[in-house]
C-alpha positions in Angstrom: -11.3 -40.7 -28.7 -15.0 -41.5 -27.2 -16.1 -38.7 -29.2 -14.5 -39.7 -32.3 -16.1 -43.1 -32.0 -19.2 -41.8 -31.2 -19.0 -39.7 -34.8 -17.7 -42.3 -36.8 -20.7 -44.6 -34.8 -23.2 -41.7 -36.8 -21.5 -41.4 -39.7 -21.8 -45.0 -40.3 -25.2 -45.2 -39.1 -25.8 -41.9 -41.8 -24.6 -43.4 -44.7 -26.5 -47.0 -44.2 -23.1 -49.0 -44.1 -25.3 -51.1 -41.4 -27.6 -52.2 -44.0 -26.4 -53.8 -47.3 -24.2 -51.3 -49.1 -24.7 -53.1 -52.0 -28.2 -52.5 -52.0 -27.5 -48.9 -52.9 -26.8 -47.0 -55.7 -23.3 -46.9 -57.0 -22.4 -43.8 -56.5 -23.7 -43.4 -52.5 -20.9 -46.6 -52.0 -18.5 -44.3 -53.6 -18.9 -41.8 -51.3 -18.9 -43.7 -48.5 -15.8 -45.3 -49.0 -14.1 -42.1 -49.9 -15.5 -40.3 -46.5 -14.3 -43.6 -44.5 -11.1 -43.4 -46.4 -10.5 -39.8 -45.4 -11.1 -40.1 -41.3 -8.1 -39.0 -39.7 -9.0 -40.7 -36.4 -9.1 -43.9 -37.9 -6.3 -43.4 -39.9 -4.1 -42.3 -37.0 -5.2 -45.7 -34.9 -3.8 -48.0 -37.5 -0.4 -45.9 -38.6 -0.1 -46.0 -34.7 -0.6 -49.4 -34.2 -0.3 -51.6 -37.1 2.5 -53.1 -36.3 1.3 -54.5 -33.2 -0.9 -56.9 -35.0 0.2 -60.7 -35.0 1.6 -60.9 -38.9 -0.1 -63.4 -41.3 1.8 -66.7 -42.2 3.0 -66.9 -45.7 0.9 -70.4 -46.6 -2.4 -71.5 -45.4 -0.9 -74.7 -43.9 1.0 -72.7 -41.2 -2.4 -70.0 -40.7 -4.3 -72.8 -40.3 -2.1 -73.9 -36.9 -2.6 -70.8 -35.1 -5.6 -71.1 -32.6 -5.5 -66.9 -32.4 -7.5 -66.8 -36.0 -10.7 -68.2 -36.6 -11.3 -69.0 -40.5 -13.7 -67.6 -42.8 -14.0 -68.7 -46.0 -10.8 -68.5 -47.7 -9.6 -66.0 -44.9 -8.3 -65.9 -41.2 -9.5 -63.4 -38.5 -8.1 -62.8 -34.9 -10.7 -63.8 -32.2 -9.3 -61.2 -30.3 -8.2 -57.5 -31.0 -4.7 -55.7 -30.3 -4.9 -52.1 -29.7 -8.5 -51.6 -31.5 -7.2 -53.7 -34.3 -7.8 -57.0 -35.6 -5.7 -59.0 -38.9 -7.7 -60.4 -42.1 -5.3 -62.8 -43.7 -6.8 -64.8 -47.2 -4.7 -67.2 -48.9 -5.5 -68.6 -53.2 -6.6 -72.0 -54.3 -3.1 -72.8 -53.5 -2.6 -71.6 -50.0 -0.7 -68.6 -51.1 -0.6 -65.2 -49.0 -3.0 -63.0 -51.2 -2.4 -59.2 -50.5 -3.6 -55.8 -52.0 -6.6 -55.2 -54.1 -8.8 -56.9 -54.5 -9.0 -59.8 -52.5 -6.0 -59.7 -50.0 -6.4 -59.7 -46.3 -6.5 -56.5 -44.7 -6.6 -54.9 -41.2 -9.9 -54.0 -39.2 -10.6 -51.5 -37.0 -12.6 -52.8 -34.1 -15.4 -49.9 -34.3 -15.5 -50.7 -37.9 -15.6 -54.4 -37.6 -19.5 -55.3 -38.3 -19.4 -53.5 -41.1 -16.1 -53.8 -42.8 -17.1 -56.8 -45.4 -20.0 -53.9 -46.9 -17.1 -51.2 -46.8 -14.9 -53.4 -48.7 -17.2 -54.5 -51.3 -18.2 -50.8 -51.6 -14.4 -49.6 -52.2 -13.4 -52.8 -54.3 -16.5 -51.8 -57.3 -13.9 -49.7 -58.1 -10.1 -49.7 -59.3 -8.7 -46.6 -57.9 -11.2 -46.7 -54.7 -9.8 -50.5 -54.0 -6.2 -49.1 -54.7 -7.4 -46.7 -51.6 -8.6 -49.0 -49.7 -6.2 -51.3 -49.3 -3.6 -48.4 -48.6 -5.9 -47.1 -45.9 -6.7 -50.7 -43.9 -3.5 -52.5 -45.6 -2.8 -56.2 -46.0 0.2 -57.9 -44.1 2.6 -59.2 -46.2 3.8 -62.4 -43.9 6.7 -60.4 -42.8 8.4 -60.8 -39.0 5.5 -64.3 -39.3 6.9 -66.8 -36.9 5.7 -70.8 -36.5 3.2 -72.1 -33.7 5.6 -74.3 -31.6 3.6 -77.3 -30.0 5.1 -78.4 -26.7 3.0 -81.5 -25.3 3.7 -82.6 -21.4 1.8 -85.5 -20.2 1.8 -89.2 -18.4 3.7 -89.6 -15.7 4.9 -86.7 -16.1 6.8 -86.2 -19.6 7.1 -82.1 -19.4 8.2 -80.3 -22.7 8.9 -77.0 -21.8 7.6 -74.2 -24.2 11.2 -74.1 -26.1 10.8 -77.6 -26.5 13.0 -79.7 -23.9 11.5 -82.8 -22.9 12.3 -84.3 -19.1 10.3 -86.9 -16.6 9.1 -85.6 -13.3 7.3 -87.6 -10.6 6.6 -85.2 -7.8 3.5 -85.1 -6.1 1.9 -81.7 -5.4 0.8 -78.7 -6.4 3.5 -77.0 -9.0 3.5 -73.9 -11.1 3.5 -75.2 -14.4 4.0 -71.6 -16.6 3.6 -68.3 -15.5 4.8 -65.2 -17.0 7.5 -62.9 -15.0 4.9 -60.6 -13.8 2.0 -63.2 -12.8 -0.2 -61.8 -14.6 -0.6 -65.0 -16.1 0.0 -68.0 -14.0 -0.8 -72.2 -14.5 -0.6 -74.4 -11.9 -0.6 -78.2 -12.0 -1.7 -81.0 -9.4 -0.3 -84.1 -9.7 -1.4 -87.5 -7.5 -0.5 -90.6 -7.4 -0.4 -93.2 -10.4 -1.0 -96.1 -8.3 -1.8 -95.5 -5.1 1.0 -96.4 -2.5 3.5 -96.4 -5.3 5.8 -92.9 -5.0 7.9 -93.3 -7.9 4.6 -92.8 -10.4 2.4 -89.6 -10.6 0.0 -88.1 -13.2 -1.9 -85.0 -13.8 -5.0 -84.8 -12.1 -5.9 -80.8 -12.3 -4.7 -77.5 -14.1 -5.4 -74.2 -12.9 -5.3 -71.0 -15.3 -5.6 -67.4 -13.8 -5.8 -63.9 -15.7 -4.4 -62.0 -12.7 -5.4 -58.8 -14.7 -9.2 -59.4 -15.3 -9.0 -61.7 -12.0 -10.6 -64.9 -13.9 -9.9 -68.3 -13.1 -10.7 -71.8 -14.8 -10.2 -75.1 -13.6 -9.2 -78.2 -15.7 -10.4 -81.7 -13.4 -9.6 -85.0 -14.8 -12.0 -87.8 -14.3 -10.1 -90.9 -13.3 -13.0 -93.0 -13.7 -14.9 -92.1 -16.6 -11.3 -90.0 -18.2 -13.3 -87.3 -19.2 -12.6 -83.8 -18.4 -14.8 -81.1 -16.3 -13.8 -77.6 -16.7 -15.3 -75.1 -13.8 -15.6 -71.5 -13.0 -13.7 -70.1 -10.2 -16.9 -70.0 -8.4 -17.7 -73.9 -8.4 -19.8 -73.6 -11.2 -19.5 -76.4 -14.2 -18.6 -74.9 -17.3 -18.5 -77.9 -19.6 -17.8 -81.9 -19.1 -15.2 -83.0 -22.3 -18.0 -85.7 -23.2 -20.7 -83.2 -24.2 -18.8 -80.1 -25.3 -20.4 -78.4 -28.0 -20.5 -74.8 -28.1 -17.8 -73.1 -30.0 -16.4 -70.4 -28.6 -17.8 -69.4 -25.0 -16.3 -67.3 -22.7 -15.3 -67.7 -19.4 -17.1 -65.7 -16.2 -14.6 -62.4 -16.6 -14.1 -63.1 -20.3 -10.4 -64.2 -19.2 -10.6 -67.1 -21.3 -12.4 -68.5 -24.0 -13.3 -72.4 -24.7 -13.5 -74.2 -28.2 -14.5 -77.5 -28.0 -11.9 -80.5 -29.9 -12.5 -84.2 -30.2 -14.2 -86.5 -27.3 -12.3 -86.4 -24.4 -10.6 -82.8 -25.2 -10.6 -78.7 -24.5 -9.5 -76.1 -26.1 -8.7 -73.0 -24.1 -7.4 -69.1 -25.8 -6.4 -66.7 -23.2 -7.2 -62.9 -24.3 -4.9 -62.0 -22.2 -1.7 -60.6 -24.7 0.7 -63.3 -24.3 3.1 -65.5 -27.1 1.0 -68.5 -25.8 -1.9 -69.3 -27.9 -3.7 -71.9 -27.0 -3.9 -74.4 -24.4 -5.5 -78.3 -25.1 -6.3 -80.4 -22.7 -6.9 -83.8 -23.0 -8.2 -86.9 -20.9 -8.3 -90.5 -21.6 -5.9 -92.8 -20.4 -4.0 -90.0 -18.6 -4.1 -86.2 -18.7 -2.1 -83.9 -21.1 -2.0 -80.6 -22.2 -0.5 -79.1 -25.2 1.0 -76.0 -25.1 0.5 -73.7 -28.8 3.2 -70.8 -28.5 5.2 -68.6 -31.0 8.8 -70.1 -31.5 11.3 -68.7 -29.8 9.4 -67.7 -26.5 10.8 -66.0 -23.8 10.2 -64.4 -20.3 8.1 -67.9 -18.8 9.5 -69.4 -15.7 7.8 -72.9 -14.0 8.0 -76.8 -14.8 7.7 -75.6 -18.8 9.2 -72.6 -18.9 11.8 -71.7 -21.3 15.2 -72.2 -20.8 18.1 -69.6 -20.6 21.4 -69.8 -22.4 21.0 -73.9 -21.9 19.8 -73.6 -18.0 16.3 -74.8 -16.9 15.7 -72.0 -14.3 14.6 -72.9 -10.8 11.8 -71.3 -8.7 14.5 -69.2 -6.6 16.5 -68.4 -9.8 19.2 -70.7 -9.0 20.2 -72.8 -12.4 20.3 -76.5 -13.5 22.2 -77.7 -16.6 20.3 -79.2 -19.4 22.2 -82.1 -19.6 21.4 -82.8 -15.8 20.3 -86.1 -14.5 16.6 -87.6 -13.0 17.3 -86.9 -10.0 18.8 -83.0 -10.4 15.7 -82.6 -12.1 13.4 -83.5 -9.6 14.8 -80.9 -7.5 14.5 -78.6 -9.7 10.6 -79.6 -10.3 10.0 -79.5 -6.7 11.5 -75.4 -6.5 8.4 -74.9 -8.5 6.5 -75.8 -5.2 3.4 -73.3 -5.0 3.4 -71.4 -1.8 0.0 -71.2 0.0 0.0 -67.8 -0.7 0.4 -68.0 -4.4 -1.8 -71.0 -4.9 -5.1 -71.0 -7.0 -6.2 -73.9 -6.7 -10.1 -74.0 -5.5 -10.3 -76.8 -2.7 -14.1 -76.7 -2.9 -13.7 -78.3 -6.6 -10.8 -80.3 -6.5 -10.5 -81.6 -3.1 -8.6 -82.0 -0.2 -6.2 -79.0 1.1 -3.7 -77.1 0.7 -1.7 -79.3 3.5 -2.6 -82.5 2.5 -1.1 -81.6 -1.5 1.6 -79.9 -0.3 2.3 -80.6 3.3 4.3 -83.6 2.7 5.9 -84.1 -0.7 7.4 -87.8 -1.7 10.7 -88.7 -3.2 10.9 -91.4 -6.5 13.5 -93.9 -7.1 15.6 -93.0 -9.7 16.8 -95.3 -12.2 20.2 -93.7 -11.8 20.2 -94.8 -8.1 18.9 -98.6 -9.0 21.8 -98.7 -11.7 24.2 -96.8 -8.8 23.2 -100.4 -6.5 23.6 -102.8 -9.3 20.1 -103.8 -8.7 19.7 -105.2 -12.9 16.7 -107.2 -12.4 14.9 -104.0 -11.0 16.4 -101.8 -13.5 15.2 -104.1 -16.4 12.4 -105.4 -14.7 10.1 -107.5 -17.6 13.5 -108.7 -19.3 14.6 -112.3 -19.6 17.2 -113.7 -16.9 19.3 -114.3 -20.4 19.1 -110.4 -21.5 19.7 -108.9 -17.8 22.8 -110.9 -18.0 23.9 -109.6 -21.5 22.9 -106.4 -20.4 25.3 -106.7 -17.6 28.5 -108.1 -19.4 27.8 -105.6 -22.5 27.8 -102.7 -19.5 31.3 -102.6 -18.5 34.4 -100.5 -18.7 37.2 -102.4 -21.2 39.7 -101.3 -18.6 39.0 -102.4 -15.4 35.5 -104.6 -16.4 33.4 -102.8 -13.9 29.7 -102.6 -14.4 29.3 -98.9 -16.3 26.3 -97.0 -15.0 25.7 -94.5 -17.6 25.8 -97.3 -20.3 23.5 -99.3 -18.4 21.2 -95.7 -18.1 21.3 -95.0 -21.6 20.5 -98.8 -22.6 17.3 -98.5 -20.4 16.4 -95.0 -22.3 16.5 -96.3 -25.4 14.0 -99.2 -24.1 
């Protein structure tokens, strides 16, 4: 195959495709699209692995959500290649899947990739030729297309997990936050304190992302003071600060990752890793969040956002919890997501402290379940008039035997 490249590299060099095709005559643009048209080794690449390539969405309003294309023009090309082979996808005036000659999307060999505008415009001077073209590199019709699911976990902590269930968790520690089955991709989370001396209140302070196959790391640090966010390389090296990001798109140290600037305050980070997550964005202000962009219908992630199995969030020993279980349940099953020392990423040297001090002596919330359980009202609906705690607490009550109803009382204080 390095051969192959290597004569397709002349052969391209040969017939001046690097220079403006459409600088020369008609007829030498005919022949090279006929002679690119006609290589077998390209030809073989994409029959072989076509179908690997992430399908276009049928509208522009759905293309334009996922992060994995970057647009041009009227068009939408993949940052990133699968198996040699990146997808065009062009949409009308009225954001309408456009495919086949002469302006459809089409795929793009990555040898071919600088010059496959000229090659285009070559083949497309002509009916027939254009015809060819299209069957050789052909346009994706929107077909096995799925929608970008956004799952957004933030605050104190609100996790939505990547199938989109939504729980609180207050732990404090050091947590695996996604990670596929094999670690090749893993995410850890650090979360500290809302108010210091106050245990039943945590936030995000840092998120960790590791390629374990090109052995890159980045590290996401939230400013409390200033709520910006600095991203750093593995090796204690500042990468960006949220306030001044401007570059669009920059790679990290080992090309693991790459980062796209958003609003003030925000990063935006792809993974080129081959995963059914997208994008990350993280954002600072008045806490930390991140926003998870995945493929709907994900599967195969375990940690505090991972997916859930046949209606079971899936602790960190494989042992199960119901979604319909309560705070507390699913605190526990937050804290089996505990990293080990072993398995942690985390960079001490950036973020601080150790791996003892985060995780040598986890703390325990309150549960409003518990309050309600000790018929402690004015706790439970602290900031309420003396007038409403006490309509609160007659309202709350079985019919039968006038006893104060706990999940009643729970529910009322959800809804609040």
């Amino acid at each position: 195959m390095v051969m192959a490249r290597e004569m397709l590299t002349a052969f391209i060099l040969m017939f001046g495709i690097q220079a403006k095709i459409g600088g020369y005559a008609s007829e030498n643009g005919s022949h090279v699209c006929r002679r690119i048209t006609a290589d077998i080794e390209i030809k073989n690449l994409i029959l072989k692995y076509q179908h690997t390539a992430t399908p276009c969405a049928c509208f522009e309003q759905k293309m334009a959500l996922d992060y994995s294309f970057q647009k041009i023009g009227n068009c939408y090309k993949q940052w990133f290649s699968e198996n040699g082979l990146k997808q065009m996808c062009c949409y009308d005036q009225y954001g309408s899947l456009l495919f086949g000659p002469n302006n459809g999307g089409y795929l793009i060999p990555d040898i071919l990739e600088s010059n496959i505008e000229d090659i285009h415009e070559a083949c497309c001077k002509d009916s027939d030729l254009c015809e060819t073209f299209y069957k050789f590199f052909p346009s994706n019709n929107c077909t096995g297309s799925t929608d970008v699911v956004h799952a957004t976990s933030w605050g104190d902590p609100e996790i939505t997990t990547v199938d989109q269930h939504t729980y609180s968790f207050n732990g404090h520690g050091e947590y695996t936050f996604l990670e596929t089955s094999g670690k090749l991709l893993q995410i850890q989370a650090r979360t500290d304190f809302l108010i210091k001396g106050n245990q039943d209140s945590t936030l995000f302070v840092v998120f960790v992302l590791a390629d374990n196959i090109k052995n890159d790391i980045i590290t996401i640090v939230y400013n409390r003071n200033d709520k910006t966010l600095n991203l750093f390389q593995h090796d204690g090296s500042l990468w960006a600060n949220s306030k001044d990001c401007k570059n669009n798109p920059k790679p990290s140290g080992k090309a693991g990752f790459y980062l796209f600037c958003s609003e003030p305050f925000s990063f935006g980070i792809m993974l080129t890793q081959k995963t059914n997550i997208q994008r990350l964005t993280f954002h600072g202000g008045d806490s930390m969040s991140v926003v998870v962009d995945s493929k709907k219908n994900v599967t195969r992630f375990r940690g505090l956002a991972g997916n859930l199995e046949h209606g079971y969030y899936i602790y960190g020993n494989g042992s199960k919890v119901s979604i319909n279980a309560t705070e507390r349940d699913m605190f526990y099953f937050g804290e089996s997501w505990t990293v080990s020392q072993d398995d942690s990423k985390f960079n001490y040297s950036i973020t601080g402290g150790n791996f003892t001090y985060w995780n040598g002596n986890h703390t325990r919330p309150q549960f409003l379940q518990e309050i309600a359980e000790k018929g402690d009202l004015d706790k439970l609906f602290k900031g309420f008039s003396d007038a409403n705690i006490t309509k609160f607490n007659e309202t709350c009550r079985n019919f039968w035997d006038k006893k104060p109803n706990n999940v009643l009382l729970l529910l009322l204080k959800q809804e609040m």
